[in-house]
C-alpha positions as CSV (number, residue, x, y, z in Angstrom):
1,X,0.0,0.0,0.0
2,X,1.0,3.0,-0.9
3,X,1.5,5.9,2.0
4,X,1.1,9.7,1.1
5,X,2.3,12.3,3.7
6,X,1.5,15.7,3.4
7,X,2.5,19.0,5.2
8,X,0.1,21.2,6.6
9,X,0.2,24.7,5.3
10,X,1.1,26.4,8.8
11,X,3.8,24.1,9.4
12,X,6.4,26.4,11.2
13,X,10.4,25.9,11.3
14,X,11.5,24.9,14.4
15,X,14.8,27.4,14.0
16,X,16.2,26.3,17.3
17,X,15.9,22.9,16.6
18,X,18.2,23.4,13.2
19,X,20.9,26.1,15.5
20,X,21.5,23.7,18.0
21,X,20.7,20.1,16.2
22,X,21.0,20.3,12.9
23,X,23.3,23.1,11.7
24,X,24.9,23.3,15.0
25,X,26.0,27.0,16.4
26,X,29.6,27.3,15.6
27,X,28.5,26.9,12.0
28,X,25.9,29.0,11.9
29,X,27.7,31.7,13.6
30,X,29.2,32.0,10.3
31,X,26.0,33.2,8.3
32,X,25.3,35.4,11.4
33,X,23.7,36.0,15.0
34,X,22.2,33.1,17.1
35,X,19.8,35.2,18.6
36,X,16.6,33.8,18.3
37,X,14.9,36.8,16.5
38,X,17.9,36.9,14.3
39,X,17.4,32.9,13.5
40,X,15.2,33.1,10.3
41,X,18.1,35.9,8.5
42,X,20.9,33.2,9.9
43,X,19.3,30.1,8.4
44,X,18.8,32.2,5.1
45,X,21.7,33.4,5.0
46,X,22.9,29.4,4.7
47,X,20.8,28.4,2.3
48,X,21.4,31.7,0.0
49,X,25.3,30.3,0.1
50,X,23.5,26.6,-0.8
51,X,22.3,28.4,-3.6
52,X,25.7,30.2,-4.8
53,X,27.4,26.9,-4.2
54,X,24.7,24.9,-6.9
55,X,24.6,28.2,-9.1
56,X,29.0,27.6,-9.4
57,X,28.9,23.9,-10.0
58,X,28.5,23.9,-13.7
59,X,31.3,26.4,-13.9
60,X,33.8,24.5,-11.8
61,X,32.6,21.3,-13.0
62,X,33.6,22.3,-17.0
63,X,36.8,24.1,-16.0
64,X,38.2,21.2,-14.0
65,X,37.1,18.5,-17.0
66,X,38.7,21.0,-20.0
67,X,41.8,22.0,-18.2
68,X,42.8,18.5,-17.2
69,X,41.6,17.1,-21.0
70,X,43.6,20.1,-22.9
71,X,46.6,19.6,-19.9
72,X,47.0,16.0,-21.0
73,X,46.4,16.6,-24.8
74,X,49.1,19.1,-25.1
75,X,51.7,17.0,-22.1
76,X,51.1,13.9,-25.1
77,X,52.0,16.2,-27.6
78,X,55.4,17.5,-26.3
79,X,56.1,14.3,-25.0
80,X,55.0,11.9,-27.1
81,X,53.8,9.4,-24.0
82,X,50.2,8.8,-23.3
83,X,51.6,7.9,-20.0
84,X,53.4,11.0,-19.8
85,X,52.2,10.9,-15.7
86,X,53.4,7.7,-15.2
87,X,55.6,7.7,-11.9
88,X,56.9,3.9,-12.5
89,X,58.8,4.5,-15.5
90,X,62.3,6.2,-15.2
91,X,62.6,8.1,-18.6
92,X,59.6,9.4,-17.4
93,X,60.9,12.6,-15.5
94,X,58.8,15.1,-16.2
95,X,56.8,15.4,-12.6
96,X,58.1,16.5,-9.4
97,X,58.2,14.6,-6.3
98,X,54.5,15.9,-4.7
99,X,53.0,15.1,-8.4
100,X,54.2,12.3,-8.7
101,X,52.6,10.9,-5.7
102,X,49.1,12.3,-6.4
103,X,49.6,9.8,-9.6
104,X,50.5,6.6,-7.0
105,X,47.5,7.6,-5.1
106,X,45.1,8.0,-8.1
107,X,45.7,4.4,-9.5
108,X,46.4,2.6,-5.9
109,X,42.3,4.1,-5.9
110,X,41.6,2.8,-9.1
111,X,43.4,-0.7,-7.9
112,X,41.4,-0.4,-5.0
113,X,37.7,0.1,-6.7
114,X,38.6,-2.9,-9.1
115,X,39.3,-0.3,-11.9
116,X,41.5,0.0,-15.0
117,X,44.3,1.9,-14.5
118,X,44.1,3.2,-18.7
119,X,45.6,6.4,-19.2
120,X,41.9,8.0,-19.6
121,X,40.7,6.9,-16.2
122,X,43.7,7.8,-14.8
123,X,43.3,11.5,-16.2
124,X,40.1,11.6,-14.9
125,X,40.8,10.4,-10.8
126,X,43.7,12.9,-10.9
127,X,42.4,16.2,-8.7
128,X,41.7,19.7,-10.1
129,X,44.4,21.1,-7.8
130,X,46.9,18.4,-9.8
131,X,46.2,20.0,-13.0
132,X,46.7,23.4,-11.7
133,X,50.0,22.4,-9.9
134,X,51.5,21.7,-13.3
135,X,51.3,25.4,-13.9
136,X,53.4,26.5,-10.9
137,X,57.0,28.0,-11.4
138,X,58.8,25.1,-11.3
139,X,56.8,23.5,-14.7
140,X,57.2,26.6,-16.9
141,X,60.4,25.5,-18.2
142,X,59.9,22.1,-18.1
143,X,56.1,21.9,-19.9
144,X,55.2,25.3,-20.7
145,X,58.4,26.6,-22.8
146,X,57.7,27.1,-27.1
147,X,53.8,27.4,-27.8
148,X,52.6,24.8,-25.0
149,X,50.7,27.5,-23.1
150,X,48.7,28.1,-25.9
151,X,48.1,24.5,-26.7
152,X,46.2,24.5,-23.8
153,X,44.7,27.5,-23.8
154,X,44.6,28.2,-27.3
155,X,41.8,31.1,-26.9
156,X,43.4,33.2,-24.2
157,X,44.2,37.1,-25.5
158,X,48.1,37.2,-26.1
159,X,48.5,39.5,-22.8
160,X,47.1,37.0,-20.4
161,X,48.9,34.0,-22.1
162,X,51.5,34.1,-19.2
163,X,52.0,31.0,-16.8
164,X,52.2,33.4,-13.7
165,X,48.5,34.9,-15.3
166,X,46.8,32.0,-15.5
167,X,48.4,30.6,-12.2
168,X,47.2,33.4,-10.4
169,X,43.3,32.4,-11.9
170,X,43.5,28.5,-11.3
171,X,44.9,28.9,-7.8
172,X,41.6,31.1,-7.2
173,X,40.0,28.6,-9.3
174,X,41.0,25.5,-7.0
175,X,40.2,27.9,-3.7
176,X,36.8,28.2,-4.5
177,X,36.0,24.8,-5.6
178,X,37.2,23.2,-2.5
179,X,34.8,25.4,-0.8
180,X,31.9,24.5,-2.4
181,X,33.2,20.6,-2.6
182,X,33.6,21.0,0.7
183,X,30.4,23.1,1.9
184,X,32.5,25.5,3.4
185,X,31.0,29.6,3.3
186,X,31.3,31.6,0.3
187,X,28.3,34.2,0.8
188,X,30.8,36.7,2.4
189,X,33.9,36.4,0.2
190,X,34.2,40.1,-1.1
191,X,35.9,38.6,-4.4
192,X,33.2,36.2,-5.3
193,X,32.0,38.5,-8.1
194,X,35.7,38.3,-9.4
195,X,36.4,34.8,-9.2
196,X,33.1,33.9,-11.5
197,X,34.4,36.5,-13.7
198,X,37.8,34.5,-13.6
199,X,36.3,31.0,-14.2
200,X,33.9,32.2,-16.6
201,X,37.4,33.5,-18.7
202,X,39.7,30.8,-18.2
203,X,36.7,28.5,-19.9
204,X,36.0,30.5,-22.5
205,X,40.3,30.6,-23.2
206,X,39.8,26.7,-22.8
207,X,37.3,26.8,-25.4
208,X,35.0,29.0,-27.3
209,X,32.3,26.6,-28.0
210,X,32.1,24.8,-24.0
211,X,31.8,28.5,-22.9
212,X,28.9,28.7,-25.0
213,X,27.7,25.2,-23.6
214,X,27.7,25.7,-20.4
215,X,26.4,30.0,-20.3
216,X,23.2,29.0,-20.2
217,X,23.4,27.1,-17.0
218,X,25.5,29.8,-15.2
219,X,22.9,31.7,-12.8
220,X,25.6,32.9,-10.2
221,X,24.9,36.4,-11.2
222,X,20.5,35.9,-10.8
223,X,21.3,34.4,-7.3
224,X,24.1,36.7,-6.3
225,X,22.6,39.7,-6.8
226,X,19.1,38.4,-5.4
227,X,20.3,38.1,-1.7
228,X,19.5,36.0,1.3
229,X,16.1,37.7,0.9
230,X,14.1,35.4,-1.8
231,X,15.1,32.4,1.0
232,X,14.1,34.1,4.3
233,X,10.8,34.9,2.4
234,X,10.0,31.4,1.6
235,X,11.3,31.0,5.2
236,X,8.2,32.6,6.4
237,X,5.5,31.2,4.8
238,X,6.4,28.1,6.2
């Protein structure tokens, strides 16, 4: 038999129940004041940065998957391994120590889950903040040197096509997606604005067409500017 629940129309939030139970105070302390009148605003405050975290996703979910796919790509190229990132081969020294071990821990997972360890599911296990180490000082000689930084980024404007320029926007990049991977606050970061603007850029310089893809599922801007306000409404006609 089939059961059907239903909730009456003046349910009411029980906003002590979710400040001491279910959000717990020392997180909510971060969207604002516990006192009770000040509840409802602190509770939409957290679910307005629920909201900006959802509204980022299909950013940060196409500029991880392009950077790492144009990464290898152009790492092939120069190289002329598949297995360019393979730690277990000596002529293989094109990674760093730290790298290098993100690799071992990427196919022991793969070993672990009963998976194959091909090159393409190894590209794909391997983190977001692996793809934007290669990019760090010590790779710019090494990977970057000739035309490779615009093998990868083949859109970018010629004055941005610097390795310390596009560092500088994937380390920003990598911040705010383990923030939102990680359900840490964003609401209050005064360069939230900035870093879409960032994301949205290094796409588009990844390709012309995925930015195009993907703009239509980009409402950061609709749900930033909105507020906490749209939330505590709906708040109180529960």
């Amino acid at each position: 038999m089939t059961v059907y629940y239903t909730i009456a129309e003046n349910l009411r939030v029980d906003y002590r129940e979710l400040a001491q139970q279910i959000i717990t105070p020392p997180r909510l302390r971060r969207y604002g004041s516990l006192n009770p009148s000040d509840l409802p605003e602190t509770v939409a405050r957290c679910l307005w940065d629920m909201g900006l975290c959802e509204a980022l996703c299909p950013l940060l979910n196409g500029l991880e998957v392009a950077l790492r796919n144009r990464a290898h790509a152009e790492l092939t190229r120069q190289t002329g391994l598949a297995r360019w990132m393979d730690p277990g081969d000596p002529r293989k020294a094109f990674l760093g120590r730290r790298e290098k071990d993100q690799v071992r821990r990427a196919i022991n997972l793969l070993r672990r889950d009963h998976e194959p360890t091909n090159v393409s599911r190894i590209v794909g296990v391997l983190t977001f903040g692996f793809w934007a180490s290669l990019f760090a000082p010590r790779y710019e000689q090494r990977a970057w040197h000739g035309d490779g930084l615009r093998g990868v980024f083949p859109y970018a404007p010629r004055q941005v096509l610097g390795c310390h320029l596009i560092r500088a926007r994937l380390r920003h990049a990598v911040y705010m997606r383990n923030r939102v991977f990680h359900h840490e606050p964003i609401w209050h970061l005064a360069a939230l604005d900035n870093t879409h603007r960032e994301i949205t850029e290094l796409i588009g310089w990844l390709s012309t067409d995925w930015g195009r893809a993907l703009a239509p599922y980009d409402r950061f801007h609709q749900v930033h500017s909105a507020g906490y306000r749209p939330y505590l409404d709906k708040l109180r006609t529960m």
